[in-house]
C-alpha positions, 0 to 999 in steps of 0.5 A, spaced: 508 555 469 507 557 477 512 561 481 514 554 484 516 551 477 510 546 477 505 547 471 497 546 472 491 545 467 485 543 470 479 548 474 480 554 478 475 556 483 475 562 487 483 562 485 485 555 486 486 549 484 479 545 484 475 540 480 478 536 475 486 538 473 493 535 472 499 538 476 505 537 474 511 537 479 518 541 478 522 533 480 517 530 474 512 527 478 505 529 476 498 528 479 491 527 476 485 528 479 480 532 483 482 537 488 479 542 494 483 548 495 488 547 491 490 539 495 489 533 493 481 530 494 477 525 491 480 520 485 486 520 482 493 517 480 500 520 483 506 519 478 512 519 483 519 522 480 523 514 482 516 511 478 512 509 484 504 510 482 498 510 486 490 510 483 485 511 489 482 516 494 485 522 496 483 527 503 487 533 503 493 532 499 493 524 502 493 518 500 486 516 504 482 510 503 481 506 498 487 505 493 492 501 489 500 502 489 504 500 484 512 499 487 518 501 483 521 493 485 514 491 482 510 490 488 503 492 488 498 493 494 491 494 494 487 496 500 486 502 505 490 508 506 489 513 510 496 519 512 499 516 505 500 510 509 498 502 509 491 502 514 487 498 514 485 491 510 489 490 503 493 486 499 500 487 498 503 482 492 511 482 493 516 482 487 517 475 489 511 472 489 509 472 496 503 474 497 500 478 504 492 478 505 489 482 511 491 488 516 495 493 516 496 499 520 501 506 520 504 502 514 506 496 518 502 489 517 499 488 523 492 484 526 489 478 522 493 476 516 495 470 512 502 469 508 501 466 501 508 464 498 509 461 491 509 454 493 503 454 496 504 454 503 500 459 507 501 461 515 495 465 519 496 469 525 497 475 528 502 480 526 505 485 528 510 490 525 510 486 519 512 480 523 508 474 525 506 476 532 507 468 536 504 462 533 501 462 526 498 457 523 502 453 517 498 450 511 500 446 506 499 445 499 497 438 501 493 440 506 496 438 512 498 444 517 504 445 522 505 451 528 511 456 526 513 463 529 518 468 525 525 468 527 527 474 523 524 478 517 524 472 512 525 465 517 519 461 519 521 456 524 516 449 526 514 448 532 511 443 532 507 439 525 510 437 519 
């Protein structure tokens, strides 16, 4: 047990923690996986205390690079991180069924990205900050197509279309 309340077992270099260990943290969550200089580096798997879990690559105690976050509501995101934030390209898998697939940066959507909803309808564009950035394309289950633009986090509006 360490003076913090954490409790580590792995390897030690030069009195640090390095190589292949696992950390347990006094709020219960836990890492397991390599370390450098008693931080995070390289593979592992992050138990947050609320349930949360990321499996990936960690750069000096961040999630960094590619990873696999699974959310306490049941979402899941597959992609890039870097800062232990959502950067790059990825696909996020919300609780509701609606499927994200494209880029992110600082944890928002943003850049090319294609929205996949349960019922089969799609619209492409550009994003920014988690919103459709102007038009995007709208394409049907049945193949026909429509031009929208976002009102408000949830609502899509046609332009013009079906």
């Amino acid at each position: 047990m360490n003076i913090d309340g954490s409790l580590y077992e792995g390897q030690f270099r030069d009195g640090k923690r390095a190589g292949a260990g696992t950390l347990i943290l006094p709020d219960g969550a836990k890492y397991s996986g390599q370390f450098k200089e008693n931080t995070y580096n390289g593979q592992g798997v992050y138990v947050f205390s609320n349930g949360e879990k990321y499996e990936g690559e960690f750069l000096n105690g961040k999630l960094n690079g590619s990873g696999t976050y699974y959310y306490a509501d049941g979402s899941k995101y597959e992609g890039q991180f870097q800062h232990d934030m959502r950067h790059g390209g990825g696909t996020i898998t919300y609780a509701d069924g609606v499927i994200y697939n494209g880029q992110f940066q600082d944890h928002y959507r943003n850049g090319q990205g294609t929205l996949i909803f349960p019922d089969g309808k799609k619209i492409e564009g550009q994003f920014a900050k988690d919103k459709l950035d102007g038009k995007g394309t709208v394409t049907y289950p049945d193949g026909s197509k429509a031009i929208a633009e976002q009102t408000d986090s949830n609502t899509f509006k046609i332009i013009r279309g079906q």
